[in-house]
C-alpha positions in Angstrom: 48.9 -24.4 -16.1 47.6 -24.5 -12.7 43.6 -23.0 -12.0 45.1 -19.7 -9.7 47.4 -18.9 -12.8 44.8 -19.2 -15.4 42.4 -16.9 -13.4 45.2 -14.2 -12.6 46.7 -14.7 -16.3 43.1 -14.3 -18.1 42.5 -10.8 -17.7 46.0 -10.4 -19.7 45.5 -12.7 -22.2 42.3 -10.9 -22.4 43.4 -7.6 -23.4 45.7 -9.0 -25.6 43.3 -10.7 -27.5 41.4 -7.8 -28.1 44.3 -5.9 -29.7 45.3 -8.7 -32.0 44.1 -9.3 -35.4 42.3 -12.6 -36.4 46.2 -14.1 -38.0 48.3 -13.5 -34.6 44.9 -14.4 -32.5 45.0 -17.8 -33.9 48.1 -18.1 -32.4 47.4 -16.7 -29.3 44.3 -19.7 -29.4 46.8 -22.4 -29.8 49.1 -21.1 -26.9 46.1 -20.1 -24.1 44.8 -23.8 -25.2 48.2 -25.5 -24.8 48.7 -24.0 -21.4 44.8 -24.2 -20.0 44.2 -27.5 -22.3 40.7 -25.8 -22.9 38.5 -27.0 -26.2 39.4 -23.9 -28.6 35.8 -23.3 -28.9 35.7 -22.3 -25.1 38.9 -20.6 -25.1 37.5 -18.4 -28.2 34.4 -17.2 -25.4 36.3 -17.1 -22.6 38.8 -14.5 -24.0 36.2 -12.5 -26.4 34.9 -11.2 -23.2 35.4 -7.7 -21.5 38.6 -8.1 -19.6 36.8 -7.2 -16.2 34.4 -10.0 -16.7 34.7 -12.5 -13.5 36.5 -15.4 -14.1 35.0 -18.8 -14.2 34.3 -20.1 -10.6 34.4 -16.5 -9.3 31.0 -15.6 -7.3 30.3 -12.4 -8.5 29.7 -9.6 -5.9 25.7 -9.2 -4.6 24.3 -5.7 -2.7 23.3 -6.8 0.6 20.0 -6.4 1.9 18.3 -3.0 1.8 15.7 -2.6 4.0 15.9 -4.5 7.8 13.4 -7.3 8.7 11.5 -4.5 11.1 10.8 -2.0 7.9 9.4 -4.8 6.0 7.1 -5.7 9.3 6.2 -2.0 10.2 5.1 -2.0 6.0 3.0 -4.6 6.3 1.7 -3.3 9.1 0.4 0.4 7.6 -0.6 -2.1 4.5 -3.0 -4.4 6.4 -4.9 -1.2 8.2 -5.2 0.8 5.5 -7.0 -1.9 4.3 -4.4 -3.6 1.6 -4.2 -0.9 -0.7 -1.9 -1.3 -4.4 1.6 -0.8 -4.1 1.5 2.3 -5.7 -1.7 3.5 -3.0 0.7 2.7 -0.6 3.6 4.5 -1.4 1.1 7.7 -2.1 -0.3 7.2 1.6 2.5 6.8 3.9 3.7 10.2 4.6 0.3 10.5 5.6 -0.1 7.7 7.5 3.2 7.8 9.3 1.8 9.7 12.4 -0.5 6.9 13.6 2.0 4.6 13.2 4.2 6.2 15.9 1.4 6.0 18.2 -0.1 2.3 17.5 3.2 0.0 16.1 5.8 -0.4 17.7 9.5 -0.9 16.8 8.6 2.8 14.5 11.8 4.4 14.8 13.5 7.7 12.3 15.6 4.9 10.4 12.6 2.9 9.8 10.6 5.8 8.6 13.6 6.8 6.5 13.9 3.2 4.6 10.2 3.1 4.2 10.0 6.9 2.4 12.8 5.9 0.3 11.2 1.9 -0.7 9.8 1.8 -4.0 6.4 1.0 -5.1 7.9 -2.4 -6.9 10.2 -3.1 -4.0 6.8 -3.2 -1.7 5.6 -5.4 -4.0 8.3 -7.9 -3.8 8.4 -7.9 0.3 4.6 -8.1 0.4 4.5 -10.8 -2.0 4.3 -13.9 0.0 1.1 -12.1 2.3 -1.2 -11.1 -1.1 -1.0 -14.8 -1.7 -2.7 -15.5 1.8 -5.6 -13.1 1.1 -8.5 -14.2 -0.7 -12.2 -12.6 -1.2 -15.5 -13.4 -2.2 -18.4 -11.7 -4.0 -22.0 -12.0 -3.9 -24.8 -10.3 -5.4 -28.8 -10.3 -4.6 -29.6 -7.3 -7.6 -33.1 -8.8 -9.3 -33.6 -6.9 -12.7 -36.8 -4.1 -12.7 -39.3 -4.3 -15.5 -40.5 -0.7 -15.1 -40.0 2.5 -17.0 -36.7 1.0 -19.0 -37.7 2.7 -21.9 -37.6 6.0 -19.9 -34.2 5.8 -18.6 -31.4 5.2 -20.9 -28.4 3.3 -21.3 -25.0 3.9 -21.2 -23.0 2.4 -23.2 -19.7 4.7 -23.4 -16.4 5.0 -21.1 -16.9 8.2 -18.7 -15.2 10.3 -20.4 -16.3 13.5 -17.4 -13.6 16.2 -16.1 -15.9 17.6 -13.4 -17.2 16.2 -9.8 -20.7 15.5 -9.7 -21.2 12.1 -12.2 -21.5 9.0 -10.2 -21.9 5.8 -10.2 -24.7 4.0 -7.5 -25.2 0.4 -6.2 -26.6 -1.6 -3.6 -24.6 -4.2 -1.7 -26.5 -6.8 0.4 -25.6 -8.2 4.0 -27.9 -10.8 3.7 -25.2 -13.6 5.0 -26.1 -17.6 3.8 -29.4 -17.0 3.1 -31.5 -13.7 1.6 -35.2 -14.4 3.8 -36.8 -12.0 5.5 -35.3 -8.3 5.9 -31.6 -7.5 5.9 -30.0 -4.5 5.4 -28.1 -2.8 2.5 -25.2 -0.8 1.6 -25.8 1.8 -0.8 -22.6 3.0 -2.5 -22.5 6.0 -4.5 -18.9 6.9 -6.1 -17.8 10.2 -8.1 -16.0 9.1 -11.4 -13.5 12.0 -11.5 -12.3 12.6 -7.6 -13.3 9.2 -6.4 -14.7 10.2 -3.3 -17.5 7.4 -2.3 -20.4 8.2 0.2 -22.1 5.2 1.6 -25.4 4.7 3.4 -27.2 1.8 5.0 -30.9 1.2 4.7 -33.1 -1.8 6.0 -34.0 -3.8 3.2 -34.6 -2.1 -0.5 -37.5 -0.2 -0.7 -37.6 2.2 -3.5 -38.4 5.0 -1.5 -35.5 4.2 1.3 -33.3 4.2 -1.3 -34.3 7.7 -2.5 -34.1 9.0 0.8 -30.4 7.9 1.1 -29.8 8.6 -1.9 -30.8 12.3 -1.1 -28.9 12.1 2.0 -25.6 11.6 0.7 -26.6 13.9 -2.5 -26.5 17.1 0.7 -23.5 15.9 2.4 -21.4 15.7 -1.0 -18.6 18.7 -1.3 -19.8 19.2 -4.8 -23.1 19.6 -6.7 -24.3 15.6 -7.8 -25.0 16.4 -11.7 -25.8 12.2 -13.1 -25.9 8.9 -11.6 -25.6 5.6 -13.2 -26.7 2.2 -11.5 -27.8 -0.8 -12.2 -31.1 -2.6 -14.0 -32.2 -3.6 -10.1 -35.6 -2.9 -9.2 -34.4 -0.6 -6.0 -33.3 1.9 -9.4 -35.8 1.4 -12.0 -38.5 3.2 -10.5 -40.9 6.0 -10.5 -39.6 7.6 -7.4 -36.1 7.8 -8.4 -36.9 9.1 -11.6 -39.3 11.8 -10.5 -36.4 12.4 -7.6 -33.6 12.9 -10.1 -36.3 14.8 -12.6 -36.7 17.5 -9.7 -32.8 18.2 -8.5 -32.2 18.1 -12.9 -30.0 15.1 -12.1 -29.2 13.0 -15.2 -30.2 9.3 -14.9 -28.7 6.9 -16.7 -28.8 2.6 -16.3 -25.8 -0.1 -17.5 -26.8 -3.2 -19.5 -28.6 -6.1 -18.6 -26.4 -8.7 -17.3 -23.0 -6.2 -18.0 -21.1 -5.8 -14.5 -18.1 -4.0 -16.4 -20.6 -1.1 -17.5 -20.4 -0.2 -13.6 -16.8 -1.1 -12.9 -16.3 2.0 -10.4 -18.8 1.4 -8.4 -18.3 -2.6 -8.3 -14.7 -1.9 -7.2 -15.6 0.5 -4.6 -18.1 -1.9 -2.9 -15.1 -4.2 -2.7 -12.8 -1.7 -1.1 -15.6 0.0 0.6 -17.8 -2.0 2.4 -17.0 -6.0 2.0 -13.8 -5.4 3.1 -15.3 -3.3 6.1 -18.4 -5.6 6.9 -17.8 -8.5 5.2 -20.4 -11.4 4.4 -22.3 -12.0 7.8 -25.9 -11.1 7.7 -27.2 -7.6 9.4 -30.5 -7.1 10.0 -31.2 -5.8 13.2 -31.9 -1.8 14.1 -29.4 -1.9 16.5 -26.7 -2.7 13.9 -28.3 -0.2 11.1 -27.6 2.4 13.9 -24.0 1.0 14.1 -23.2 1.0 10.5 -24.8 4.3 9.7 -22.3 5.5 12.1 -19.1 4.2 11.1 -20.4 5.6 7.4 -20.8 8.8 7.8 -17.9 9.1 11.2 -14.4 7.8 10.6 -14.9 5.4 8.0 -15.6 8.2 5.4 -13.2 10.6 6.7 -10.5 7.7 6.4 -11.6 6.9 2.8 -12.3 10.0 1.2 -8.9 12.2 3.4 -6.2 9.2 3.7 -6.5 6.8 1.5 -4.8 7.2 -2.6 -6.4 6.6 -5.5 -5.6 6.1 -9.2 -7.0 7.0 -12.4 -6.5 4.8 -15.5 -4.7 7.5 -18.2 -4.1 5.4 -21.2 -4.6 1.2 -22.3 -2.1 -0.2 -24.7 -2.2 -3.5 -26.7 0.9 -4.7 -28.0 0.0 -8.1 -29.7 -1.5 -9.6 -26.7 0.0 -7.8 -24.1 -2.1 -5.0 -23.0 -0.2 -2.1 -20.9 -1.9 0.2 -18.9 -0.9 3.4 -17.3 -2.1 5.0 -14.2 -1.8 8.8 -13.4 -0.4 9.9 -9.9 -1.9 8.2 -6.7 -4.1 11.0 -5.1 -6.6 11.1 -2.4 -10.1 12.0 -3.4 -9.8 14.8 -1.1 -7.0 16.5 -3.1 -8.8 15.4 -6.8 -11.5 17.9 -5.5 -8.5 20.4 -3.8 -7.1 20.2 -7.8 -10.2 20.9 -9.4 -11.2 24.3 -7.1 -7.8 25.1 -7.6 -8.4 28.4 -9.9 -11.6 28.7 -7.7 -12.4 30.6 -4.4 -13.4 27.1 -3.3 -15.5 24.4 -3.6 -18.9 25.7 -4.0 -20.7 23.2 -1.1 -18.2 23.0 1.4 -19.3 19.1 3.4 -18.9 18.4 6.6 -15.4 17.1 6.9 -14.4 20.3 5.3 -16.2 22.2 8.0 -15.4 19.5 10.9 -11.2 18.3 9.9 -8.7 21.2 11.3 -6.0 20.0 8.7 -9.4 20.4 5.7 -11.5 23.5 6.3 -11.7 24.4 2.8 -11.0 22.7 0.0 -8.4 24.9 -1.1 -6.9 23.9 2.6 -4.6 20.3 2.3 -2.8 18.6 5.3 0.9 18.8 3.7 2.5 15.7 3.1 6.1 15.1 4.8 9.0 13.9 2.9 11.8 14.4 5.0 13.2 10.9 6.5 12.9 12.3 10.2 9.4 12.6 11.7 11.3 15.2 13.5 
């Protein structure tokens, strides 16, 4: 039987199988095995398959490609300035971020857009894959453990478990380059567990009383009333001055465990995303350049973080054997956390400056609407 018969006749033979019983499809066997001279054993799988299976040596039919080479550039693109956010970040942000793109990448037009609203957060995944693997990071840490007043502040042990603004998480990151002589300056990062919204500060080296003062500098610029912080066992934290500063503004002070970097995991994530990736590792430690970064923290840097860039919130952890699952609630700026949270209210109750300052954000019950039509027009 020659190979275009067999592949034109199988499809018969097929449904004729199928409406046989086991005596008559023995003899159906022996004659498709006569004709084909196939081993019985493969002529028993070949015709117990649907009868619209492809035949053997037929290339089955593949979906071209979805997106064009110039949405997978204009993606990594938005990706690499919003400062390589997680596919599902990304997805959240792009509405958001599609109006600077018109204006600073070229090649933007209304069928890119459309292809880039409709992408998946798994499909970005797969087309960024081969730049993650390029991008590495590095961590260091100069926090020396205090020996005062431990006994006065206590530990927390416990997952946040807080459904208000105002309980945060505070940490000091150094730009103290190769070496840590002499007097650098610091970062110091203070992140809300519930909205996310991060305020950061920088101070020439870490006095305790500098840190207070920044500390009660971004404490008057946050949109919401700061209730606890949490930090570290550094000696910049365990100190009289911050304690009798949080004892004054009833602020509830509490310290991780020695040597336990996971009891702080917000805040250690945020100086990643915050400021490393922002600064780096080079060494500051000029005025002229305390001046600078002061600036970009409190100017765009913080509008960009806190108004246009996603967040999300572990809901639930599941272990199956030893695969653990997690879950993640919908990507949301910090900005509309806080918008969620005033929702019932008149509005948020200290209204900060980008409230006041941002057209789109005047009030917190105020939100710049998020496109979802294809067409920017």
């Amino acid at each position: 039987m020659a190979g275009e018969r067999i592949l034109d006749g199988l499809r018969k033979y097929r449904k004729r199988y199928k409406k046989l019983d086991k005596a008559v499809r023995s003899r159906l066997l022996d004659e498709f095995c006569d004709q084909t001279g196939y081993h019985r054993k493969y002529a028993t799988m070949l015709l117990g398959k649907p009868a619209d299976t492809p035949s053997p040596g037929e290339t089955p039919r593949r979906r071209g490609s979805t997106y064009s080479p110039a949405s997978v550039r204009v993606l990594a693109q938005i990706w690499k300035a919003a400062g390589y956010p997680w596919s599902a970040r990304l997805k959240a942000l792009l509405p958001d971020w599609l109006p600077w793109a018109r204006t600073h990448i070229r090649g933007l037009t209304p069928e890119v857009e459309c292809a880039l609203l409709k992408m998946s957060a798994r499909q970005m995944d797969r087309r960024l894959q081969g730049k993650k693997r390029q991008l590495k990071g590095r961590i260091y840490g100069r926090t020396k453990p205090g020996s005062l007043l431990k006994h006065h502040i206590a530990i927390k042990t416990d997952n946040w478990d807080v459904h208000e603004p105002g309980y945060c998480e505070i940490d000091l990151v150094s730009h103290s380059g190769p070496h840590a002589s002499g007097t650098f300056l610091y970062s110091l990062n203070v992140t809300d567990i519930h909205t996310g919204w991060c305020e950061t500060r920088a101070i020439m080296g870490k006095c305790e009383t500098g840190v207070v003062d920044a500390l009660d500098n971004i404490r008057q610029a946050l949109p919401f009333e700061l209730k606890g912080i949490d930090s570290d066992n550094g000696s910049e934290f365990i100190n009289y001055h911050l304690l009798r500063y949080c004892d004054k503004h009833r602020i509830q002070f509490t310290r991780s465990r020695p040597y336990k970097k996971n009891d702080n995991a917000y805040i250690e994530q945020k100086n990643w995303t915050h400021v490393r990736k922002l600064v780096g590792w080079d060494r500051y430690d000029t005025p002229v350049q305390l001046e600078a970064m002061q600036a970009l923290y409190t100017g765009c840097w913080r509008t960009m973080m806190n108004l246009y860039q996603p967040c999300v919130k572990l809901k639930e952890k599941v272990r199956i054997g030893s695969r653990v699952t997690r879950r993640y609630d919908q990507a949301q700026t910090p900005l509309e956390r806080l918008i969620a949270f005033y929702a019932d209210k008149r509005g948020c109750p200290k209204p900060c400056g980008l409230c006041a300052n941002n057209a789109t954000t005047q009030t917190p019950s105020c939100s710049p609407k998020r496109s979802t039509k294809c067409s920017p027009h």
